[in-house]
N, C-alpha and C positions, 0 to 999 in steps of 0.2 A: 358256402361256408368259409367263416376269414379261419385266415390260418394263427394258430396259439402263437402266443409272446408272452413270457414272465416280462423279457425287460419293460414289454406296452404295458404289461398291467403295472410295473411297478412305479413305470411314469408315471403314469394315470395317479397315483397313490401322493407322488411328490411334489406334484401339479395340484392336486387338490388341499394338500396343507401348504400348499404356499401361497394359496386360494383362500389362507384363515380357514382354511375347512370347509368351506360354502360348498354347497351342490354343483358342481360346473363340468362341462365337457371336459374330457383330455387334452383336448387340442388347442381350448379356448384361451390362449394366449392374449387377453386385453390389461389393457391400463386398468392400474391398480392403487388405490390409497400409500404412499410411501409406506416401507418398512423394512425394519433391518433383519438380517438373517443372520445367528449365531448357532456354529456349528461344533462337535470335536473332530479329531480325527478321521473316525471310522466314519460317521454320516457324512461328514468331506467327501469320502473316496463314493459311497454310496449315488450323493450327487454327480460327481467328476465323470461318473459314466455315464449319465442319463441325459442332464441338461447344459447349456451353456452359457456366457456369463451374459450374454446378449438375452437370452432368454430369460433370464432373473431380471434383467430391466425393463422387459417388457411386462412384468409380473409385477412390478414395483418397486422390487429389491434394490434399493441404491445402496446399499453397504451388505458386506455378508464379510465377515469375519469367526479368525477362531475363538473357541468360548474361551482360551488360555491365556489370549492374546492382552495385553495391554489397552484396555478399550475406554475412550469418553461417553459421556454421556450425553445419550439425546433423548431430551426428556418428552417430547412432542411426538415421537413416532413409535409405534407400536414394534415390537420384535419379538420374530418366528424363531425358538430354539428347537433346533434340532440334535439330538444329542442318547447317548448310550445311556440306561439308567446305572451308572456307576457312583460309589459315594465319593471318590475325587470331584466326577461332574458335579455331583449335585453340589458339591460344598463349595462348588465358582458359580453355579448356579443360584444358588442363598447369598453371598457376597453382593451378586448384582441387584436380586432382590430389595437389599439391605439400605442399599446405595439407590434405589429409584434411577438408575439407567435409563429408563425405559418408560415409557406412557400408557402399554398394557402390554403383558408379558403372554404369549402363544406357545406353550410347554407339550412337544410333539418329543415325545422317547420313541427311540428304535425299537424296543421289545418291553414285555411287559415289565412296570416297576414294581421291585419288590416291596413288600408293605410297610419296612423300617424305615426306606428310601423316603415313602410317599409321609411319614409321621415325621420324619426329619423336616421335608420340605411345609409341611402343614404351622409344625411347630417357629418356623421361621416367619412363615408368612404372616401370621397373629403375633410376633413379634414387634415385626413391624410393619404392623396396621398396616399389609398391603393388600390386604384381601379384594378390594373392590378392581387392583392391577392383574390381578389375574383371569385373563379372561376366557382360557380356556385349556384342558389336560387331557393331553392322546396320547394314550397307546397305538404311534403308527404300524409296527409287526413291518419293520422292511431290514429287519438286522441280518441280511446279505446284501452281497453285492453283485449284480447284474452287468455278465461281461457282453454275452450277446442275448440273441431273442431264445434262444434254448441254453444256454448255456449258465450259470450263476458260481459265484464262489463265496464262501464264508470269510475268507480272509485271516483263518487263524494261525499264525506265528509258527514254521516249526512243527506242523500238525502231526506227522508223520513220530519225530521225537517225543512229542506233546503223548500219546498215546502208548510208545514203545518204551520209552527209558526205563530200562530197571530199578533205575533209584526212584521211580515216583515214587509220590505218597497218595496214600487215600483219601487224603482232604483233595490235592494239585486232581487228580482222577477222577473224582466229583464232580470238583471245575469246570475240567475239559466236557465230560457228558452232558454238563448243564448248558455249556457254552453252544454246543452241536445241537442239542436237544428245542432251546430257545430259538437260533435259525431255521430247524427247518421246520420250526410250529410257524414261523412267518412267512415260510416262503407258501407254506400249506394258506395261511391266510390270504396269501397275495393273489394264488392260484385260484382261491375261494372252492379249495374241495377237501374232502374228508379221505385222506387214501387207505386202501388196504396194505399193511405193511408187511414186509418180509425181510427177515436176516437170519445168518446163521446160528446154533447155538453157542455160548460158552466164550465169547468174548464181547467185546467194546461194540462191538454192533448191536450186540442182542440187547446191549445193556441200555444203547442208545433209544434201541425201540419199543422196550418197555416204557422207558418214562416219554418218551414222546407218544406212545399209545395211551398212559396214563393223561400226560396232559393235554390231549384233544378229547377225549370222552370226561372230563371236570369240565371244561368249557362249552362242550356241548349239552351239560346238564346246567348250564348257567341261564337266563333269563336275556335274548337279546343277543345271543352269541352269534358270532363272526361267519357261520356258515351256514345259516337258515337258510341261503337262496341255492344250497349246492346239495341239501337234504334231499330235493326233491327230483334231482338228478338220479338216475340207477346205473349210470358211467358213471366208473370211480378207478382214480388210477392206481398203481401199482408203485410202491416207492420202499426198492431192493436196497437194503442197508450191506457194505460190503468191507471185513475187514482188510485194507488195503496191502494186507500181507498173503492177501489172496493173490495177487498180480503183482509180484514187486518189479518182474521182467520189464513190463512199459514203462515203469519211472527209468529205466536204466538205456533204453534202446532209442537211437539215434534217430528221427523224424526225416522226413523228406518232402514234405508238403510246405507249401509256404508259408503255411501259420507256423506249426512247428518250428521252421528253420526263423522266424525272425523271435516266437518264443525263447527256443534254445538261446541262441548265437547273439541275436541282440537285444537279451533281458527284457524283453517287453514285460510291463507290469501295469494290470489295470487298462489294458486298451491303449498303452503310450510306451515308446521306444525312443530314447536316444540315439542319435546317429552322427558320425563327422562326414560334415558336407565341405567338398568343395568347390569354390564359387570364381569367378574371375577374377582381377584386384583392377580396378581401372588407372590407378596412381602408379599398378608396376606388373604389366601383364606378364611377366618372365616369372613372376609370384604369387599365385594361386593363394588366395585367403584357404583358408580350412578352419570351421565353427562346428559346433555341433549343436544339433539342430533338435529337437523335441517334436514328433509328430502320434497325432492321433490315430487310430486305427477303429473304424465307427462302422458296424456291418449299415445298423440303418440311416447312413447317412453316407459312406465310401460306397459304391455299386460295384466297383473292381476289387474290394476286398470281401462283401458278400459273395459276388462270384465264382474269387477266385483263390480264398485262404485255404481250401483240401485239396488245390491243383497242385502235382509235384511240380518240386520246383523247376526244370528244365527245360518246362513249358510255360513258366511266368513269363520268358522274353518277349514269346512269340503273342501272346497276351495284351502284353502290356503295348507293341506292333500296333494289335487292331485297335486298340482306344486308343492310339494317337491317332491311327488313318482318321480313325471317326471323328476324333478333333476337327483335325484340319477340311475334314469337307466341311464340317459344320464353321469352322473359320473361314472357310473359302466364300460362303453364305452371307455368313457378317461384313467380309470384306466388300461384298457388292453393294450391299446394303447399306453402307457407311463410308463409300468413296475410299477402300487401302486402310481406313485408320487403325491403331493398334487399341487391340482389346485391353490391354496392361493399362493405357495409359490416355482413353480416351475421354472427352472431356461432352457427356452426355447431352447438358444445356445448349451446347453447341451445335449441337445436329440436330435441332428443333427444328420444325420448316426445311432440310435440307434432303428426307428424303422421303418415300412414297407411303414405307410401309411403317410407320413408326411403332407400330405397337410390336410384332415384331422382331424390329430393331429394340428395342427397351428390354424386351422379354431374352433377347440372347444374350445379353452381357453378362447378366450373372450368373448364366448357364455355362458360357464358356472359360468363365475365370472359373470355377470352380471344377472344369474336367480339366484345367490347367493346370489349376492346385492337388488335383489327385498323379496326374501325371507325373508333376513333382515327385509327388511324393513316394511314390512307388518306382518311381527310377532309381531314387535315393536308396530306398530300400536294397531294390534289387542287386544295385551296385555294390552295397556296405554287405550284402550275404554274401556276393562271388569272392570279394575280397577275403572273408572269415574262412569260405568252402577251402577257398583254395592255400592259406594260411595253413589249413588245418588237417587239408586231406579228409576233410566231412566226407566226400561220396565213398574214399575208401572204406572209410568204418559203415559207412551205413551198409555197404554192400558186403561185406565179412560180414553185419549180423544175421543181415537175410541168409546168407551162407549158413550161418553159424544155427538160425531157427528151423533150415530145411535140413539139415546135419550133413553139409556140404563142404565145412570150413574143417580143416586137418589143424595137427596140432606146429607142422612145420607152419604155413600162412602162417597162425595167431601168433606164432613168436615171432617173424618175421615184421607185423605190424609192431606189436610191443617193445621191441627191442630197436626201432629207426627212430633216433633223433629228432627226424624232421615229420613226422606223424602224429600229427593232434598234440594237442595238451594233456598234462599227469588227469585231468577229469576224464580224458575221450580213451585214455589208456584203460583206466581203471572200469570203468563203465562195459568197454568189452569185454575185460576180463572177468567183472562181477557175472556178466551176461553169460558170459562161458560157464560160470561157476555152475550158477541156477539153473541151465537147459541141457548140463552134462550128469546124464544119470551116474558114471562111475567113472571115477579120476582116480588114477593112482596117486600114492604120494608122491612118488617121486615126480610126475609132470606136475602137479600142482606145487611144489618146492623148485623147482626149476622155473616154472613162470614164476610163480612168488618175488623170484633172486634178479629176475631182468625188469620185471616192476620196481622193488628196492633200488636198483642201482640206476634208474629211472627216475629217483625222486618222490614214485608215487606211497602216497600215505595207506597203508594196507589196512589201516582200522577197522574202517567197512566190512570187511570180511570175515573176520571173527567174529561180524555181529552176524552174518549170514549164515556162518555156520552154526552157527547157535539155534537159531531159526531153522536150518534143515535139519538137525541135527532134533530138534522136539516134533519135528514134522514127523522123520521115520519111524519115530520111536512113538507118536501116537496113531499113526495108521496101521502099527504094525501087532496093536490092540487086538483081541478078541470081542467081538458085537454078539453080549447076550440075545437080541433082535431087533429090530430092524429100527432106524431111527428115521423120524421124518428129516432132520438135520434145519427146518426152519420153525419158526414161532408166524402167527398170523394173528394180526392185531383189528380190532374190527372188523372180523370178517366172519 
């Protein structure tokens, strides 16, 4: 039994509209009729995880640009948009229409388009006479984004705020449910299963799983719906909708694993992290260049980042040790086999007739450039986190929270940390003291006014707090309720 992947499945989905939609393997990577690729933002970032720019050439793709973008026209090749059904899109969408850009036009939306959308674009296209250019209109259902093979995120702005703010309105709150609702009706597509749903009662979860209950039983009374091959399945998973003010603690508590710590510390976003590198200068070796470098983070494609992203960090050294040992024997190898020559820099053609085992020899080169290029990069890494830990006193906090979650950590420690200068950043202050807040059943005033006053005079912005109390403060006060009888506390949607 192969083991599940949304991200496989989602390739598989990206692959085949880039495929013009043809029937084809996943994998099937062949030459392909020219065509350009017109993207926004969001299916941008959708792509940026899955495939690569090498791999859109092998697909055909000679241009891929954005839909906003200042674009010529080529009127001899066909072009694959991929795009959000929003009425900004559509109205650059209609523009190019307008204009004949293009030689036939491949209209793949993220999520379904709503029906003004599709009368707006209709009514353009009979404008102008382009009907015979349009050759064809998907609903692809991939409006998330796929970080790893179990993992996916919506990408929504703010989410947290998005859902919380007092001053929303009930149009902005709509929105948001629509927005949440829409993604995980495609991630449900992509999965190709029908789940049984569960969430709490009486807020934005329940509210989410009602209409996402509604809108998977409309589409399964539809003709030709998206999950005929998953009906006859009797496994069906289980998909807990969870208002996130359920766990505020883990948004606030310090990581220790090396995904976390290169999360946290060096803002990875979308599978890529910024880093300053530094490099030799061969013009002035007493001066070390320092660039900063842009690197990927790819489970199915990195082997030491599948590995090794939930190993605490302490043990990334020793780790990262054994795949160079395993380099260099496997260089030790290459070296025999190609007379000492360097792998960086060797000149293939060259060693034709020169040694025994040629195939081999051809088949290591890009094996060992490439556990080169991971070595790289994970040294880099490794390096840019000791630097931040030690910057910042990371293991300290992290170890006051574990203190702090086994109710080990005293209230002299906590001031002791919040009140040193040279300990974390106003975020890494503030974070244990929220931490402190939420996992201390009873605080007098007065210690909470006394930390308060070494935070202040710390710089840190106490905002957050007040919204926390506000939050504990409707928590007591509705647990503290009288229960006529007994409540199930979930809703079950198709079940």
């Amino acid at each position: 039994m192969t083991e599940f992947s949304i991200k496989e499945k989602q390739l598989e989905s990206v692959l085949r509209m880039l495929n013009l939609n043809a029937s084809k393997e996943s994998k099937d990577l062949v030459e392909e009729p020219w065509k350009v690729l017109i993207y926004d933002d969001f299916c941008r970032d959708i792509l940026s995880t899955l495939i690569k720019k090498g791999d859109l050439m092998k697909m055909g793709i000679t241009v891929h640009m954005s839909l906003t973008s200042d674009r010529q026209g080529i009127p001899d090749v066909p072009a694959i948009y991929f795009i959000s059904p929003e009425p900004r899109n559509m109205r650059f969408l209609i523009q190019d229409i307008k204009k004949s850009l293009y030689e036939k036009y491949y209209l793949n939306f993220s999520s379904w388009v709503p029906r003004p959308l599709l009368e707006d674009l209709a009514s353009a296209v009979f404008e102008a006479d382009a009907k015979s250019q349009i050759a064809k209109i998907t609903d692809q259902y991939m409006h998330f984004i796929c970080l790893e093979k179990d993992l996916f995120t919506l990408e929504m702005p703010a989410s947290y705020v998005a859902f919380n703010d007092p001053t929303l309105t009930d149009t902005k709150a709509e929105e948001n449910i629509d927005f949440v609702v829409d993604s995980l009706f495609s991630v449900c597509v992509t999965m190709g299963v029908v789940p049984i749903i569960r969430s709490p009662k009486n807020g934005a979860a329940e509210a989410i799983a009602q209409k996402l209950d509604q809108k998977i039983h409309d589409h399964l009374n539809t003709l030709g719906n998206l999950f005929s091959d998953s009906l006859v399945s009797f496994q069906r998973p289980v998909l807990l909708l969870l208002d996130r003010n359920v766990d505020v603690e883990t948004l606030l508590v310090h990581g220790w694993s090396y995904q976390t710590l290169v999360h946290d510390l060096l803002h990875s976003h979308l599978n890529r992290c910024q880093v300053e590198v530094t490099e030799e200068n061969e013009a002035d070796p007493k001066s070390p260049k320092v660039e900063k470098k842009f690197f990927d983070l790819d489970s199915m494609n990195d082997p030491f980042w599948a590995a090794n992203a939930s190993t605490p960090f302490p043990k990334i050294a020793g780790e990262v040790q054994n795949y160079i040992n395993g380099y260099r024997e496997s260089l030790e190898e290459f070296k025999k086999l190609s007379g000492g020559q360097d792998v960086d820099h060797i000149d293939e053609s060259q060693m034709l007739g020169k040694t025994k085992d040629l195939g081999s020899f051809v088949s290591s080169i890009p094996k060992l450039r490439e556990e080169k290029r991971i070595i790289d990069l994970h040294t880099n890494l490794a390096t840019a986190l000791i630097s931040q830990i030690q910057e910042r006193k990371i293991d300290e906090f992290v170890q006051a929270e574990d203190n702090l979650l086994q109710r080990n950590l005293d209230k002299k420690e906590l001031m002791e940390i919040l009140s040193d200068p040279k300990k974390g950043k106003e975020e890494d202050k503030l974070r244990l003291f929220l931490l402190f807040y939420l996992s201390t059943e009873k605080i007098s005033k007065e210690d909470l006014f006394q930390l308060e006053a070494i935070l202040e005079k710390g710089g840190v912005n106490l905002a957050p707090l007040q919204f926390l109390k506000q939050i504990r403060a409707f928590s007591q006060a509705f647990s503290s309720l009288p229960l006529s009888s007994p409540s199930p506390g979930v809703r079950s949607a198709l079940s």
